[in-house]
KEVEXTOR-788706 format. One record per residue (C-alpha): residue number from 1; residue in one letter; x negated, y, z negated. Coordinates in steps of 0.5 Angstrom, whole numbers, plus 2048, in hexadecimal, padded with zeros to 3 digits. Layout:
<rs>
   i aa   u   v   w
 NUM  A   X   Y   Z
...
</rs>
This chain:
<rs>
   i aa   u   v   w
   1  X 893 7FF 7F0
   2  X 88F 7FA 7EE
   3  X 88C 7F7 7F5
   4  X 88B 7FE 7F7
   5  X 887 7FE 7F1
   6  X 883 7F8 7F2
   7  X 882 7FA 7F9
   8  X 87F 801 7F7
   9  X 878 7FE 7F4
  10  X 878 7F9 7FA
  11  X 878 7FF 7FF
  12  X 874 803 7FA
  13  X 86E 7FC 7FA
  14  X 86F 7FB 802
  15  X 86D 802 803
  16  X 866 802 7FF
  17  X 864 7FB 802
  18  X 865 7FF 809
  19  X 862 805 807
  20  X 85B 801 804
  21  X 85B 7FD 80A
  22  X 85A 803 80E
  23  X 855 806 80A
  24  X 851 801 80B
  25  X 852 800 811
  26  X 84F 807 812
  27  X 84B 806 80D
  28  X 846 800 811
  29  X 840 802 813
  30  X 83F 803 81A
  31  X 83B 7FE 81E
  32  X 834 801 820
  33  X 832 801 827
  34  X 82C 803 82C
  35  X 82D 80A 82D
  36  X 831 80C 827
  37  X 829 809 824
  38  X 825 80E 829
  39  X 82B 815 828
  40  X 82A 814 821
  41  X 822 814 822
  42  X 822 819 827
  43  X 826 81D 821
  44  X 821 81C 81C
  45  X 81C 81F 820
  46  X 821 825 822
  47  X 821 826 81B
  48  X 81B 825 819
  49  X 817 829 81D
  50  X 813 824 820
  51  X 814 824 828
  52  X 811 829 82D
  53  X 815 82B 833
  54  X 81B 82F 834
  55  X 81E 828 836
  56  X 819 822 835
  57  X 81C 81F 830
  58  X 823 81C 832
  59  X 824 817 837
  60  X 81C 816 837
  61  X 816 813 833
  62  X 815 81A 830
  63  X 80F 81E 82F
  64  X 80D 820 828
  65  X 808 823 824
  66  X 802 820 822
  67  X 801 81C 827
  68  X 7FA 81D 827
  69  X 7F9 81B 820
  70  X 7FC 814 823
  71  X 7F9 812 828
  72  X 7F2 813 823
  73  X 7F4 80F 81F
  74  X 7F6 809 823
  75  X 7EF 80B 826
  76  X 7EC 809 820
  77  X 7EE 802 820
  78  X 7EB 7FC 821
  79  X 7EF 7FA 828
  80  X 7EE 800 82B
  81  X 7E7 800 829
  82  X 7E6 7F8 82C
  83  X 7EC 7FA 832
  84  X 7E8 7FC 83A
  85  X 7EF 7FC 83D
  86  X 7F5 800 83B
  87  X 7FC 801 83E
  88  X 800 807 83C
  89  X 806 80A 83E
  90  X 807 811 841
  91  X 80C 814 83A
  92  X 809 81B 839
  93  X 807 818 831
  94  X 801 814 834
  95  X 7FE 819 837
  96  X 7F9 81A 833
  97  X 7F8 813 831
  98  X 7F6 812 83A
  99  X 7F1 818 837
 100  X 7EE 815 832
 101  X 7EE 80E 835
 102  X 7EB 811 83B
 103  X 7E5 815 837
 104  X 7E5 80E 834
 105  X 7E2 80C 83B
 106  X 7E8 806 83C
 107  X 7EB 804 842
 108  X 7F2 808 841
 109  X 7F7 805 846
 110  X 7FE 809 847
 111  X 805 807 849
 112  X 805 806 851
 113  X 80A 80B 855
 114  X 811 809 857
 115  X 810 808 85E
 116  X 809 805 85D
 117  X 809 7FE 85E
 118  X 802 7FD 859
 119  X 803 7FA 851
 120  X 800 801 84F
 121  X 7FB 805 851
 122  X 7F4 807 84E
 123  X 7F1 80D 84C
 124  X 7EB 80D 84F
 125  X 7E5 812 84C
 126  X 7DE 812 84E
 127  X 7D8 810 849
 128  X 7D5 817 849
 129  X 7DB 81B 848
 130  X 7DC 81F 842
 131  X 7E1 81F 83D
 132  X 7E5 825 840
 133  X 7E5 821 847
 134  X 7E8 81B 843
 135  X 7ED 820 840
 136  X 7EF 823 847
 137  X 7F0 81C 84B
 138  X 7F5 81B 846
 139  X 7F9 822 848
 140  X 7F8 821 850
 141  X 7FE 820 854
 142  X 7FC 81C 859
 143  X 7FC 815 858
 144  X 7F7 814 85F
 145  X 7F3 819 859
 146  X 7EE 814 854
 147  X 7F4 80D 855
 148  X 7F3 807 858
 149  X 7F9 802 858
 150  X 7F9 7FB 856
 151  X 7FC 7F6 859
 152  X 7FF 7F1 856
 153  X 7FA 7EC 859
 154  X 7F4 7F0 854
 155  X 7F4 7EA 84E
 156  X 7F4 7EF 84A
 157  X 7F4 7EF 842
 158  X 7F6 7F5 83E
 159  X 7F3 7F5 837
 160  X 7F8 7FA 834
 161  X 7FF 7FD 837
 162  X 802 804 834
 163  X 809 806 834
 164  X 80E 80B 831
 165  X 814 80A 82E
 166  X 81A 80E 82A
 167  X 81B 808 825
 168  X 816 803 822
 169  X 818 7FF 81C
 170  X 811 7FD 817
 171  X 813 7F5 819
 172  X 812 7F7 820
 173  X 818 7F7 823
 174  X 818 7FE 829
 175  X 81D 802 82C
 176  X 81C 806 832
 177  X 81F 80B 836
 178  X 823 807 839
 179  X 823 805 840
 180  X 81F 7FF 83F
 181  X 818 801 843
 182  X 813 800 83E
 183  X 816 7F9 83C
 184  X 816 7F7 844
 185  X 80E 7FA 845
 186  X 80C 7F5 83F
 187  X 810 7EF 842
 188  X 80D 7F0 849
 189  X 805 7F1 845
 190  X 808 7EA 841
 191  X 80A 7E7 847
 192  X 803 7E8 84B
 193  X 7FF 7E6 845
 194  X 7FC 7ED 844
 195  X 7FF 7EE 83C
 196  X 7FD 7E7 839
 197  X 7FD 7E5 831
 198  X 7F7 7EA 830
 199  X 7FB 7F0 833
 200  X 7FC 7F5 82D
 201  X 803 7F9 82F
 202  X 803 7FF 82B
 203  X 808 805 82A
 204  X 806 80C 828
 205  X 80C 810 825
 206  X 80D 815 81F
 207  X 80F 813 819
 208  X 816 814 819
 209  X 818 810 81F
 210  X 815 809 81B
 211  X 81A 806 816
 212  X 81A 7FF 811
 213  X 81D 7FB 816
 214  X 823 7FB 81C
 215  X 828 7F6 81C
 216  X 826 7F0 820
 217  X 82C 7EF 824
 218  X 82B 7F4 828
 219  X 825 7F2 82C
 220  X 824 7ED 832
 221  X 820 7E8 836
 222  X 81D 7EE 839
 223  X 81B 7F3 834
 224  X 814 7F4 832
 225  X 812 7F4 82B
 226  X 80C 7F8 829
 227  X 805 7F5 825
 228  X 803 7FC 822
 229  X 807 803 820
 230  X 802 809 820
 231  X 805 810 81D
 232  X 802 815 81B
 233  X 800 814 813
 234  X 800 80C 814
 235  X 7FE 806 819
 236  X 804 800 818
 237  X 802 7F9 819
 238  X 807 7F4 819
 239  X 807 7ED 815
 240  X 80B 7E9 819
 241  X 80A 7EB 821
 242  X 811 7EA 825
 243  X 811 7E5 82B
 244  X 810 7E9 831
 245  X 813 7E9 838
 246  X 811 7E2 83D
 247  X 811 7E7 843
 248  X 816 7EA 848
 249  X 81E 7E8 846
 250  X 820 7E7 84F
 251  X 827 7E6 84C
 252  X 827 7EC 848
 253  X 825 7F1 84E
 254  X 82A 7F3 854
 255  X 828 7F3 85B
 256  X 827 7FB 85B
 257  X 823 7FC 856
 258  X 81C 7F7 859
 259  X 81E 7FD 85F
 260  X 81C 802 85B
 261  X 817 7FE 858
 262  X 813 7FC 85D
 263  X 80D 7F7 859
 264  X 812 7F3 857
 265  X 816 7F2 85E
 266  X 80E 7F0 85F
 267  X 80E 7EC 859
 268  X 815 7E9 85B
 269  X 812 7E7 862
 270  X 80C 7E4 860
 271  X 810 7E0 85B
 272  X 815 7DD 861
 273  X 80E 7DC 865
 274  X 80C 7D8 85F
 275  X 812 7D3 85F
 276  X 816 7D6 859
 277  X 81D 7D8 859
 278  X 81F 7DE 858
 279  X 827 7E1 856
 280  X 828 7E8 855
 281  X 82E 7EA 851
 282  X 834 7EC 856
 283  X 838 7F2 852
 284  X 833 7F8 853
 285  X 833 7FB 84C
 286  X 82C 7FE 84B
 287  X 82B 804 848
 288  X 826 808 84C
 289  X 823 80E 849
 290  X 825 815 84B
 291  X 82C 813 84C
 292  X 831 819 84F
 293  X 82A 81D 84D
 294  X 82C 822 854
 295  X 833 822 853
 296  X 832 825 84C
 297  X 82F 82B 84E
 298  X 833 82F 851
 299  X 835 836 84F
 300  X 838 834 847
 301  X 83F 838 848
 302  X 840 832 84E
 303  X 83F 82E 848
 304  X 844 831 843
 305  X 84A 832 848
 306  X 850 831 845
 307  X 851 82B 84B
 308  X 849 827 849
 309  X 84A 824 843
 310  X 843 824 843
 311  X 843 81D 843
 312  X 842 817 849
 313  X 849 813 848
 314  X 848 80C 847
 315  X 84B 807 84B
 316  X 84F 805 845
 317  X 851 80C 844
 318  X 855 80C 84B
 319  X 858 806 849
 320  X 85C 809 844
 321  X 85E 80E 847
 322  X 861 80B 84D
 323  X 863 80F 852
 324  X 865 815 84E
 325  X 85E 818 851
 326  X 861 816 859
 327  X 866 81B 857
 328  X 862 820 853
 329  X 862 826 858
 330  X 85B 829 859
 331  X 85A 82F 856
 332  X 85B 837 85A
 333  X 855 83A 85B
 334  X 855 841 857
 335  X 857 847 85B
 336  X 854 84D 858
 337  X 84D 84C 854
 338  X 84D 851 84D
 339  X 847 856 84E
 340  X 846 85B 848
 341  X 845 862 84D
 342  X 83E 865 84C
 343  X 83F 86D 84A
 344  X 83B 872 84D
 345  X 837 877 84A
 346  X 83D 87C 84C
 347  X 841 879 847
 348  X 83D 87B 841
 349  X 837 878 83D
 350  X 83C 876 838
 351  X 841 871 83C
 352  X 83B 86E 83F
 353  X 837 86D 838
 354  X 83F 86A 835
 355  X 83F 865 83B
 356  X 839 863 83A
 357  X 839 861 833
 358  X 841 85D 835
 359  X 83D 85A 83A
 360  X 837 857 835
 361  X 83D 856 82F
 362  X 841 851 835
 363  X 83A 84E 836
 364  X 838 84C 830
 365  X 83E 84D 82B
 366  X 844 84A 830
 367  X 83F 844 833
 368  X 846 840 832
 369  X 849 845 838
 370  X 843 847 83B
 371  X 83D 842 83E
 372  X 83C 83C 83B
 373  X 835 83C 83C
 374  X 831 838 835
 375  X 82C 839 832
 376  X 825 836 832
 377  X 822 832 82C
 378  X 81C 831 829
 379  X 81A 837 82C
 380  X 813 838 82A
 381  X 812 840 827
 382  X 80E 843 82C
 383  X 808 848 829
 384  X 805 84B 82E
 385  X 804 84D 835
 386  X 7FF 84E 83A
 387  X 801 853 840
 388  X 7FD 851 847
 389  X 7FD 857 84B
 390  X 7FA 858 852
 391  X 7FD 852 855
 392  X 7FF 853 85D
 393  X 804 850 861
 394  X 800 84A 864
 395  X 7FE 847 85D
 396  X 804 842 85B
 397  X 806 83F 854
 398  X 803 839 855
 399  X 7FC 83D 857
 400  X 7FB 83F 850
 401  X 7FE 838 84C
 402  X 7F9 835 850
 403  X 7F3 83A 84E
 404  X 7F7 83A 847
 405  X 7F6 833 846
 406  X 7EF 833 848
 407  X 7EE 838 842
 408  X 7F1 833 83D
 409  X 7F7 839 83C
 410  X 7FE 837 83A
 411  X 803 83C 83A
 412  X 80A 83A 838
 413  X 80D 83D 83D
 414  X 80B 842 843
 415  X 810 848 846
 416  X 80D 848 84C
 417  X 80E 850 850
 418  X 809 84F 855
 419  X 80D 854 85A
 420  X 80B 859 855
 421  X 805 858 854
 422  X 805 854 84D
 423  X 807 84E 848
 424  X 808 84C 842
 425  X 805 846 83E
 426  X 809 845 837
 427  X 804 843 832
 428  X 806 83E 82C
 429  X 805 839 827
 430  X 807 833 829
 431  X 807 830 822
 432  X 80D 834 81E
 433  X 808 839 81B
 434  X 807 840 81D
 435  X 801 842 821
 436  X 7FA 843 81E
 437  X 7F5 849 821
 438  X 7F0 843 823
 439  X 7F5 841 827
 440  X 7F6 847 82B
 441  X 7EE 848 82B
 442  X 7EE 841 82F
 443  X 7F3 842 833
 444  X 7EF 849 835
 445  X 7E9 846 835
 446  X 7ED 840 83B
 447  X 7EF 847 83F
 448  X 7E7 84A 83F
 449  X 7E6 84C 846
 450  X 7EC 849 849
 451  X 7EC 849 851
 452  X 7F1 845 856
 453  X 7EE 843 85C
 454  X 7F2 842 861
 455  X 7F3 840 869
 456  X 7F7 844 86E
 457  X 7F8 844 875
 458  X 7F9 83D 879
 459  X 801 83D 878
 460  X 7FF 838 873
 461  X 801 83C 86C
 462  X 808 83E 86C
 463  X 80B 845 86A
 464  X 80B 847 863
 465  X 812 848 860
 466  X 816 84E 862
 467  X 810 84F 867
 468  X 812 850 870
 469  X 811 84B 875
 470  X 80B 84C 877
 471  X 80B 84D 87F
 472  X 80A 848 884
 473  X 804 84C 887
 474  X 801 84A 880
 475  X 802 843 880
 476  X 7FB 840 882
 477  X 7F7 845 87F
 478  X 7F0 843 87C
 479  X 7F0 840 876
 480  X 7ED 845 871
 481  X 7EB 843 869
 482  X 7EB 849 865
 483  X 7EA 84A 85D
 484  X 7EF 84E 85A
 485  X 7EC 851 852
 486  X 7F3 851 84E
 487  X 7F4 856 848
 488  X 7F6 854 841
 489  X 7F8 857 83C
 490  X 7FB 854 835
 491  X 803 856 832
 492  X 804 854 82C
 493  X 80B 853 829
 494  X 80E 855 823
 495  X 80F 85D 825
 496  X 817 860 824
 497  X 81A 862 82A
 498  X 81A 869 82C
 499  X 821 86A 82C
 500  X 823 86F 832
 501  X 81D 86F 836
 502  X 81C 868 836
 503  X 822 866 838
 504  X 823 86B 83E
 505  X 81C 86A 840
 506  X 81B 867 846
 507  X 815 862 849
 508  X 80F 867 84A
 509  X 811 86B 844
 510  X 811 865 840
 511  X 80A 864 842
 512  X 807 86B 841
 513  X 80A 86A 83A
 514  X 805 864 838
 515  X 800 867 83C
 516  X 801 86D 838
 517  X 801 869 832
 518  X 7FB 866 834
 519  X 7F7 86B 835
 520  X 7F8 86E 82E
 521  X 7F7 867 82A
 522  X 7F3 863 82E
 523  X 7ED 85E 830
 524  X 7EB 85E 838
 525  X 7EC 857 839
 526  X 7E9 855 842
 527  X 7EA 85B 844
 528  X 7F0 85E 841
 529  X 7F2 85F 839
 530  X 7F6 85B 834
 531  X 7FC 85E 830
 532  X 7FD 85F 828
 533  X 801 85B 825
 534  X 807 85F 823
 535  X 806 865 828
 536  X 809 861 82F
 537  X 810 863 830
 538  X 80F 85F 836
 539  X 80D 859 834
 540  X 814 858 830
 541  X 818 85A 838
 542  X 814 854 83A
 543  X 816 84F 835
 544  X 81D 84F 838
 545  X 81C 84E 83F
 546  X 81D 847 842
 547  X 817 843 841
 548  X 814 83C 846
 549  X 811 837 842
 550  X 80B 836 844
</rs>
């Protein structure tokens, strides 16, 4: 009795230092990495409302508002001002700094395509051109438009480099997005003598992506530090400059990357020409950029079948499951597909509006059993609407973005309808905050006398979408420039939906309910009108159709 006794407390003292151990262990603050840095700064700008785009913020150096507001800033300081030539990357927060750099009458140098085998290429503008000129050589999409390359035999020298980042600490440590070609881009300007000691590395980001400090240990040899941070409330500068990189690290760079990287194979060679030896590493392990970017775009219920986890597996993945997976016997194709049958009209106006409401209950209330399809975030509100009529079956969506760009007019997103005739150009402030009533004069004020010109004939322009084949007698016409005047016409949001007529109301009677809207409340605007506020039920039918982001 008395050793079982003795043995009670021991058990009972074992048993709690086992217990506390545990805790503790659970209790150990997880190790920061690189990428658990850029998801918590991309959640922090979800969450903050700062990042523009449907989806420009994660796995990418995000856009954020403000970032005008930035670039002025920077613009202000005495390195910009002594600066003549500046490199900046093509990240989406540094478009307006190239805008205002430009207007600055600097020579703004851009990153070289990926089959190109120049150091970067020069944004060429004549002496004379206005600032709208300026602004246009910017937007172009053909680089053989307003760039000349430059080689790597141009000695030149870069006064200031402009880069992006997710994460930047005030001590100047930078996190990118993480496939490592910025970092490569600034040891092959350092390796060519084009970034020297006076070079000023800058990073524009929001105020949320900088923090006091990273830990050290997780930077390389080969990760570039920056001297100056630009937000939109400050300009930081650090004390202390972090050395930089040397040049290019060969023994880090893998035989298949300098093939998808042209100049640096061009560098490699004339190094060996030279007499110096060069050993690229001999296991590929580069991470590329848009990786399985095309096997992930398949329809979305190929990617959550019950059979595709989703996920790529590892080679360490298929080690461990050994041969189980030889065995595994594929999975049956199903026979039968379940389809909801349709009523007709002989059943009843009852049945059909009861299996119409089902059908909306599984869409939207049984998203576990029904589609899967997830929602877009960071969705700027749309205030309004403008419809363009008239349109034929030869202008394409590209006709009009070019001559909407032209105009400096910026919709979030066009439904485009060119078979019937009409689209859509969804209006709203980009900032977060609701549209004002001098915003919606700038936007018609932009649309005034608008005209497509476009070409026909020559068997050059392709038919439009839903349009026939055009014969083959027809297909070395002449060519013929014709210009087409459009007819536009202001749909705000907000209205409550007719319920009944508008939900059985089809295409053209959608569109005679605004017109009729507009011709009771309205503004002539080119020709056509302008809709109320509150009157156009077809205004609140379009806010649901599938929109293509400009």
């Amino acid at each position: 009795m008395e050793n079982q006794s003795n043995e009670a407390p021991v058990a009972a003292a074992a048993a709690a230092e086992v217990s506390s151990t545990t805790s503790s262990l659970t209790a150990q603050p997880v190790e920061p990495t690189k990428r658990s840095l850029r998801v918590q700064t991309w959640k922090k700008i979800q969450e903050g409302k700062v990042g523009i785009g449907f989806n420009g913020i994660f796995n990418r150096i995000p856009a954020f508002v403000d970032a005008d507001k930035a670039a002025a800033l920077l613009t202000q300081e005495e390195e910009f001002k002594k600066a003549q030539h500046i490199k900046v990357t093509i990240d989406r927060a540094l478009h307006d700094f190239k805008e205002q750099s430009l207007l600055a009458n600097k020579s703004v140098y851009l990153p070289s395509t990926r089959d190109s085998s120049a150091l970067c290429l020069k944004v060429e503008v004549p002496a004379d051109a206005t600032d709208e000129q300026k602004k246009e050589s910017l937007r172009v999409q053909d680089i053989q438009k307003f760039r000349s390359e430059i080689g790597l035999d141009s000695k030149l020298k870069l006064d200031m480099v402009v880069i992006g980042s997710v994460v930047v600490s005030r001590d100047g440590y930078r996190i990118g997005r993480g496939n490592g070609f910025a970092d490569l881009d600034i040891g092959l300007l350092i390796e060519l003598g084009a970034i020297t000691p006076e070079t000023a590395i800058v990073t524009i980001v929001h105020d949320v992506q900088v923090v006091d400090t990273l830990p050290v240990n997780l930077f390389q040899k080969y990760d570039s530090p920056v001297d100056i941070i630009v937000t939109p409330t400050e300009v930081i500068r650090v004390s202390k400059r972090l050395p930089r990189p040397n040049g290019v690290f060969w023994e880090l760079l893998s035989e298949r990357r300098l093939k998808i990287l042209p100049v640096l194979q061009q560098l490699k060679e004339q190094l060996e020409k030279s007499g110096k030896t060069i050993t690229l590493k001999e296991e590929d392990t580069d991470v590329e950029q848009h990786q399985n970017s095309r096997r992930r775009r398949g329809p979305l219920r190929r990617r959550f079948q019950r059979g595709n986890p989703g996920r790529t597996t590892s080679q360490t993945d298929n080690e461990q499951q050994g041969e189980n997976t030889q065995k595994r016997a594929p999975r049956r194709k199903g026979r039968f597909v379940n389809r909801r049958r349709r009523t007709n009209k002989s059943e009843g106006d009852q049945s059909g509006v009861e299996v119409g409401a089902k059908s909306e209950d599984r869409k939207f209330n049984e998203a576990g059993a029904g589609e899967r399809r997830p929602k877009r975030k960071n969705r700027p509100p749309r205030d309004f609407c403008v419809k363009l009529s008239n349109l034929t079956r030869d202008i394409r969506v590209k006709d009009l973005k070019t001559e909407l760009r032209k105009r400096e007019c910026n919709p979030l997103a066009i439904t485009w309808k060119g078979h019937f005739g009409k689209c859509f150009l969804h209006f709203g402030n980009r900032n977060g905050g609701p549209s004002t009533q001098e915003d919606v004069d700038k936007v018609l004020k932009s649309l005034n006398d608008l005209s497509l010109t476009i070409t026909t004939g020559g068997g050059e322009s392709a038919p439009a979408a839903g349009a026939e084949e055009p014969p083959a007698e027809n297909a070395n016409a002449p060519v013929q420039t014709k210009t087409i005047n459009l007819n536009v016409e202001l749909l705000k949001f907000g209205a409550k939906k007719n319920e009944g007529s508008a939900s059985n109301a089809g295409e053209e009677g959608g569109d005679n309910n605004a017109n009729a809207n507009a011709n009771a409340n309205s503004s002539p605007v080119n020709g056509a009108t302008a809709a109320a506020g509150g009157e156009a039920s077809g205004a609140s039918r379009v806010e649901s159709v599938d929109t293509t982001t400009v």
